[in-house]
Every structure is written in structure tokens, then in C-alpha cells.
C-alpha positions as MATLAB code, in Angstrom:
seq = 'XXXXXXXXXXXXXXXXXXXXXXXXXXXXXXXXXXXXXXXXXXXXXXXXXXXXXXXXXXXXXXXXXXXXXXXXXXXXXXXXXXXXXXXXXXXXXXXXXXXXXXXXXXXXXXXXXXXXXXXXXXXXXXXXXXXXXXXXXXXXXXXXXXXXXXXXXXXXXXXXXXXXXXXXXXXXXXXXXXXXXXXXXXXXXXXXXXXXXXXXXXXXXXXXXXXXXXXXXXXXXXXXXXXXXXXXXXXXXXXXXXXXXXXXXXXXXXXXXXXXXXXXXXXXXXXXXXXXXXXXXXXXXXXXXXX';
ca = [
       4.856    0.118   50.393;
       6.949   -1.870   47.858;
       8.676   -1.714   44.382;
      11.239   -0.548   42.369;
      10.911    2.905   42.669;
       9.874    5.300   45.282;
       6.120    5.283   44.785;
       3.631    5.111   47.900;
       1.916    2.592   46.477;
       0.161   -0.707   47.933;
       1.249   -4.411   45.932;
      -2.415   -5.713   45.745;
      -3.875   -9.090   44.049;
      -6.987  -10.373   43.632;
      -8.242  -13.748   42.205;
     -10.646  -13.446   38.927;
     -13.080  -16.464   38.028;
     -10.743  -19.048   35.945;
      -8.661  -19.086   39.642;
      -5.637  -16.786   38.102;
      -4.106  -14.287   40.702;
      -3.380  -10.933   38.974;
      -1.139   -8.154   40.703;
      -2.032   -4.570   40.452;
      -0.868   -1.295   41.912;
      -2.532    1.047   44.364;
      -1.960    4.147   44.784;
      -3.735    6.328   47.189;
      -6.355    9.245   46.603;
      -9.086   10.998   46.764;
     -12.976    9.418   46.995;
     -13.975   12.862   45.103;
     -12.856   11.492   41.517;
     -13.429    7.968   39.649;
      -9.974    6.625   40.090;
      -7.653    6.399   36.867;
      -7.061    2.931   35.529;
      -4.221    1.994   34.169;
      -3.883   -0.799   31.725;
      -0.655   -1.481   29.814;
       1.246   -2.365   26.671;
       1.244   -6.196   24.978;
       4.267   -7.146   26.563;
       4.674   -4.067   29.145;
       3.261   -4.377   33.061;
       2.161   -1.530   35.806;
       5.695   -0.095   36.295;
       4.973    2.189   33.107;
       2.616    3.667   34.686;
       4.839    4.832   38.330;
       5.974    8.503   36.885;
       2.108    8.998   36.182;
       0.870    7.703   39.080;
       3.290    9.733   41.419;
       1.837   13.030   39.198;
      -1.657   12.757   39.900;
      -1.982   10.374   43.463;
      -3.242   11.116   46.061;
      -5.551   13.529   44.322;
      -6.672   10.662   42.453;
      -6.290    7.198   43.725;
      -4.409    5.535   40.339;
      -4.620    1.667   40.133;
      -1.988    0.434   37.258;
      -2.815   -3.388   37.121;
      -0.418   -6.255   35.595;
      -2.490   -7.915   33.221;
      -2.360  -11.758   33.208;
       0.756  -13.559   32.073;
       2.663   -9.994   32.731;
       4.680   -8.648   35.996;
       3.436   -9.856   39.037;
       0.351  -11.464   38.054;
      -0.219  -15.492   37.696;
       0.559  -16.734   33.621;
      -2.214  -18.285   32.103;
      -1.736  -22.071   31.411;
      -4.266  -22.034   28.416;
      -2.628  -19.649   26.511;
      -5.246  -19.409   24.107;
      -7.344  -16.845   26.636;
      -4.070  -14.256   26.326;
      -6.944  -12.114   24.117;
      -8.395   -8.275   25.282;
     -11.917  -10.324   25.801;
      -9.934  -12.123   28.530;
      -8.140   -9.065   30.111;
     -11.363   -7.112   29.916;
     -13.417   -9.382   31.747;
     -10.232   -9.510   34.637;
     -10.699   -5.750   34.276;
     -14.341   -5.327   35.208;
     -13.725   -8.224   37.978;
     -11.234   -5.986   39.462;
     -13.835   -3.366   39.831;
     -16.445   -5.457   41.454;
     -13.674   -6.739   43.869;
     -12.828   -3.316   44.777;
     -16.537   -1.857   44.700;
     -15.550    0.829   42.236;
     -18.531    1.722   40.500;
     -16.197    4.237   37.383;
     -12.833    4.647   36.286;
     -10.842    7.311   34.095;
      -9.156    4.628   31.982;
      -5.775    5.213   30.962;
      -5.083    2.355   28.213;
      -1.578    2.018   26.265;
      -1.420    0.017   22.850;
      -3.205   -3.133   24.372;
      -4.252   -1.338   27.430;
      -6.577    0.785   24.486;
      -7.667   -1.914   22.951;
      -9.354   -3.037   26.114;
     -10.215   -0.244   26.826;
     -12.591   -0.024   24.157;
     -14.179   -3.177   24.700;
     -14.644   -2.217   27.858;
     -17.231    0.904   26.689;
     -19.289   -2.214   24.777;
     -19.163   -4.692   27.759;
     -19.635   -2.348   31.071;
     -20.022    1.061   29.575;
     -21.251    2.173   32.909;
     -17.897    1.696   34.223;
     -16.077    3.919   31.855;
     -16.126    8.109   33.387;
     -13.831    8.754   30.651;
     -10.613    7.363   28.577;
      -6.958    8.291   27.673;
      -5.973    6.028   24.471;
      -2.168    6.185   24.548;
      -0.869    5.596   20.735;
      -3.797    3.136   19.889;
      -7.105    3.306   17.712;
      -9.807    1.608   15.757;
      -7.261    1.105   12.900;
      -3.475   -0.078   13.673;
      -1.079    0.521   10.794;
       0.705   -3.297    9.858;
       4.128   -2.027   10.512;
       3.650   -1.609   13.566;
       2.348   -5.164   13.951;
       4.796   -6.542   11.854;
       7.473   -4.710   14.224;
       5.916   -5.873   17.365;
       5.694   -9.609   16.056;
       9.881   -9.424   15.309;
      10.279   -9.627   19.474;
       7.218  -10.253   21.390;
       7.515  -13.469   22.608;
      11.129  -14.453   22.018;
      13.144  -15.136   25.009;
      16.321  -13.604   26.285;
      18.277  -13.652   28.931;
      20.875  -11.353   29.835;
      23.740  -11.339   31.559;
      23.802   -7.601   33.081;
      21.917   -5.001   33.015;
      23.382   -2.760   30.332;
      23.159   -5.794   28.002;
      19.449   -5.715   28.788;
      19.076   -2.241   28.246;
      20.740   -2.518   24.603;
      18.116   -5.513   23.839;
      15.549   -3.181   24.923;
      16.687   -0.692   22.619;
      17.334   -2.759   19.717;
      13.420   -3.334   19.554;
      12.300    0.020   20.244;
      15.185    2.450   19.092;
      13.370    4.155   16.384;
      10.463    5.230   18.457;
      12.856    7.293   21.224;
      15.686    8.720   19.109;
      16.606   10.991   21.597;
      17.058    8.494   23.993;
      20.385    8.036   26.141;
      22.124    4.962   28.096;
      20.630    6.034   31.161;
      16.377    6.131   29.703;
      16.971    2.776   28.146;
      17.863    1.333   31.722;
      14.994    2.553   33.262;
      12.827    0.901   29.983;
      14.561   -2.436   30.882;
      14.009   -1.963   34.703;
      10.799   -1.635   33.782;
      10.642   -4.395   31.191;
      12.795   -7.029   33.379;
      13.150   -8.633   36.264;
      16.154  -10.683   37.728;
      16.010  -14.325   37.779;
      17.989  -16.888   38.620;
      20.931  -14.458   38.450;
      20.343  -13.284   35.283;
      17.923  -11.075   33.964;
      14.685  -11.477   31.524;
      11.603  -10.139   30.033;
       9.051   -9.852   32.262;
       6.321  -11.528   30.686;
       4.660  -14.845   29.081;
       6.567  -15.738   26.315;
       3.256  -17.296   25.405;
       1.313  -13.853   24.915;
       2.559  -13.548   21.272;
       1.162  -16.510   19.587;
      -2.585  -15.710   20.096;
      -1.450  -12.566   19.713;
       0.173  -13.384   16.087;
      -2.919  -15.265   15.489;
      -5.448  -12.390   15.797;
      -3.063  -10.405   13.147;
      -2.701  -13.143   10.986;
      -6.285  -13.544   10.065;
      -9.531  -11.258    9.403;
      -9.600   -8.609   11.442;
     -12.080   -7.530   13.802;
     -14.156   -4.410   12.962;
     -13.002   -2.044   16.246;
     -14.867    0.938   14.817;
     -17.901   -0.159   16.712;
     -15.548   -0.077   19.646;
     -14.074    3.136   19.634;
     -17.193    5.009   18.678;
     -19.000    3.731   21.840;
     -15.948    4.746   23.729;
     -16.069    8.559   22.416;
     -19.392    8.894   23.923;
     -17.384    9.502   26.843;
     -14.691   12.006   27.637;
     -11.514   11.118   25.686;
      -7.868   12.102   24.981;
      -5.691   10.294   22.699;
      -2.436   11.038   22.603;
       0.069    9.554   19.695;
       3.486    9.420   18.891;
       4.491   11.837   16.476;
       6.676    9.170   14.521;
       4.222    6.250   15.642;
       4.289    3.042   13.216;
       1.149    2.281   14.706;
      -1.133    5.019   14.383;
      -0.504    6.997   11.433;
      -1.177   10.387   11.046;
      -4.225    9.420    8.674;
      -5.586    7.042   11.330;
      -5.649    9.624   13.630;
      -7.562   12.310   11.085;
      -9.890    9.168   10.837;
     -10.249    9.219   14.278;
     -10.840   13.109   14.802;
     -13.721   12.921   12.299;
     -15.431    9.998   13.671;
     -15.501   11.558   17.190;
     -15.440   15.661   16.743;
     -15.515   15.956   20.613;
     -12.403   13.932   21.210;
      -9.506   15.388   22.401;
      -5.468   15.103   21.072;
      -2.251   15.407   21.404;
       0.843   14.919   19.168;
       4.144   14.235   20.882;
       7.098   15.187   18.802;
       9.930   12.988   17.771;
       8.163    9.980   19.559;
       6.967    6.896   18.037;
       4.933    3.942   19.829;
       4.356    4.664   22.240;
       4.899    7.755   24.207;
       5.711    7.125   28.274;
       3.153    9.906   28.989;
       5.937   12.065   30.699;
       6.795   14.008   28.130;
       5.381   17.972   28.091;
       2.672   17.524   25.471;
       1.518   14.420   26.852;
       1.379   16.134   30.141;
      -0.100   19.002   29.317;
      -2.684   17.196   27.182;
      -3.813   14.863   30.239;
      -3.523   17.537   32.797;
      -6.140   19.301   30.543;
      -8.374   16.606   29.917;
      -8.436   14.969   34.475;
      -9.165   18.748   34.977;
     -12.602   18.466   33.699;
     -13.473   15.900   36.364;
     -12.601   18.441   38.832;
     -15.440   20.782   37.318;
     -17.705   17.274   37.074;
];
């Protein structure tokens, strides 16, 4: 038992093949279901995940991993490999090092994106997905808003100071916001160090990251239509500047038998806590009760 919060969670690692030691959570539950997956946001770690993971552990066991270069995992000194090709192969070796044969993948922004690679590299390992506020087609503002801070270092002094950094970049997207939610976003963001306090992440995710926007972009229909084969949810922020509401009709016609949810007066990307989102995933685990 460790962390920042209360959780009854397990700090795990395991070592993946380029020597890297990546940090995940694990949280106990029942053998009867695949276990959920969580996989998070570009510059985000597992500590998103804790409010879902304390909802649905122990009657599923929920693993929210830090991917490379994030949290508590190792940072990757060739930079270059910070790509969802990379984190996707570290995903399925986390499976084979932990014997899981499924998993109910739960994938914000990034954490979708390799999610959906995942259903072309090991679709035998995907029991079903939740794609929180990502798809096949991401609107440019959103990139273009992402690219203004990912990857530019701060360090702050206190942490109210880091809490108003935090909401500088994402104010838009949680209007409704107070003092007190934009604390917990930086205690989930941050870490101290060295007596101050800083992001908690590689500032050398966002130049391959940058790169992969700057160029032609990969054709992630492919992607997503191998992942609908399977159970899915995707939820998206009503105000999201990264899937529009067009995207998502896109989306909904490409895969009939997907399910969705809208939450209100949210942009990118919803923290999967609030009622709709709750209600939507509540829905959509209870059909692997039935399975």
C-alpha cells in the first residue's frame, strides 16, 4: 500500500525488452472479469485513474500503468521511441509478465490511441475498450493546444502556483472548476523535487510527439475499426477541442454497435467521475458481468 491518496493499491514495476523499468498500479479484484487497463494522457500518469479504480476494485482488479518517460516509470534516453508503437509493445509486455491473457482497456487521449493499436497488434488481448475523448480523427486545435505546453518545463515554487499553471493550460476544458479541483489536477500532474515542485513527466515526450503532428498523418481508421469489433464506449467532452462533435457522428456511423456518452460543459478530456461518464461506464463493465 502506497501513494498519494487512499487507494489499496500495490506500486508494481516490471522491466520491458529495451531494459526500461515502468511503474504501474495494482489494484485488487476479482479473477471472474478481464481486469480493466488503464492507460493515460500524453503528458498525464496512473494517478488519473485512482477515483476510477477505487469505483470498480476489488470487483475488478484495475491496473493503471505509468507509461515510459511518465510518473514512476524509467525516461527513455532515445527519445525518439516516446511513440504509441513503443508504449503498445510495453503494454502487451506487461500482460505477458503478469500472465493476463484480456483486458477491458480504459485508454485516455494517448492512452486511446494505443489502445487502438493494440486491437491490430494483439487483438486477442483486447475483451473490450473505453476511448476517453479520443478517435480515428483528432481535430488540430486540440493539437495545436496541446503543443503550446507539453514539454516546456516549470518549476514552481508552491503548490497553489502549480495549480494556477495547471489551469492556465487546461482552463477552458473545466469551466466549472474551483481552487480546490485544480490542486488535485496538479497533485496529480506534479511531484516535489528538490523542494520545489514540477511536471511529472519527460520533457522529451513532446518533440516526437510534435513530429508525428507536423507531418502526414497516419490513417487510424484502420485502427479504430478493428477496435469496434469489440465492446466499446467512448465517452467525449461535450466542449472537447479534440473530438468534435462531427468526429464523433463519424465515429457512430463507422461502428453502429459502439456505445457513447456526452459529458456536458467538459472539454478534453473528461476525469471519468463525472455522472454521465459514470453512468455510461457502469453500463457498458455491466455487460461483462452477463459475459
Amino acid at each position: 500500500m502506497s501513494g498519494d491518496d487512499s487507494g489499496r493499491y500495490e506500486d508494481r514495476h516490471f522491466v520491458v525488452r529495451d531494459g526500461l523499468r515502468l511503474h504501474y498500479r495494482d489494484y485488487p479484484g476479482s479473477p471472474d472479469h478481464p481486469p480493466l487497463l488503464c492507460l493515460p494522457g500524453l503528458t498525464r500518469n496512473a494517478r488519473d485513474f485512482a477515483e476510477l479504480a477505487e469505483r470498480y476494485s476489488p470487483r475488478f482488479r484495475v491496473l493503471a500503468l505509468d507509461f515510459r518517460g511518465r510518473g514512476g516509470s524509467d525516461y527513455d534516453p532515445i527519445p525518439a521511441r516516446y511513440l504509441p508503437p513503443t508504449y503498445a509493445y510495453d503494454v502487451v509486455e506487461l500482460l505477458d509478465q503478469l500472465a493476463i491473457d484480456q483486458a477491458i482497456f480504459v485508454g485516455t487521449s494517448l492512452g486511446g490511441l494505443v489502445t487502438m493499436g493494440l486491437a491490430v497488434i494483439a487483438p486477442t488481448r483486447v475483451a473490450g475498450a473505453i476511448l476517453n475523448d479520443v478517435g480515428p480523427e483528432i481535430a488540430e486545435a486540440g493539437i495545436e493546444r496541446i503543443k503550446s505546453y507539453a514539454g516546456k518545463a516549470a518549476r514552481f515554487k508552491s503548490w497553489d502556483e502549480a495549480a494556477a499553471a495547471v489551469a492556465a493550460n487546461n482552463g477552458e476544458a473545466f469551466a466549472n472548476y474551483t481552487h480546490d479541483d485544480w490542486l488535485k489536477m496538479a497533485r496529480r500532474n506534479c511531484r516535489e523535487e528538490n523542494g520545489e515542485i514540477v511536471f511529472d513527466y519527460d520533457m522529451a515526450i513532446a518533440s516526437p510527439f510534435a513530429a508525428a503532428n507536423a507531418g502526414p498523418q497516419v490513417d487510424l481508421w484502420p485502427f479504430f475499426l478493428a477496435l469496434a469489433q469489440k465492446p466499446l464506449l467512448v465517452v467525449r467532452g461535450g466542449t472537447s477541442d479534440l473530438i468534435t462533435a462531427e468526429i464523433a457522428e463519424k465515429m457512430r456511423a463507422a461502428a453502429p454497435a459502439m456505445k457513447s456518452a456526452v459529458v456536458p460543459n467538459v472539454g478534453h478530456a473528461p476525469d471519468l467521475g463525472e455522472p454521465e461518464a459514470v453512468a455510461a461506464i457502469d453500463g457498458f463493465l455491466a455487460e461483462f458481468d452477463e459475459a
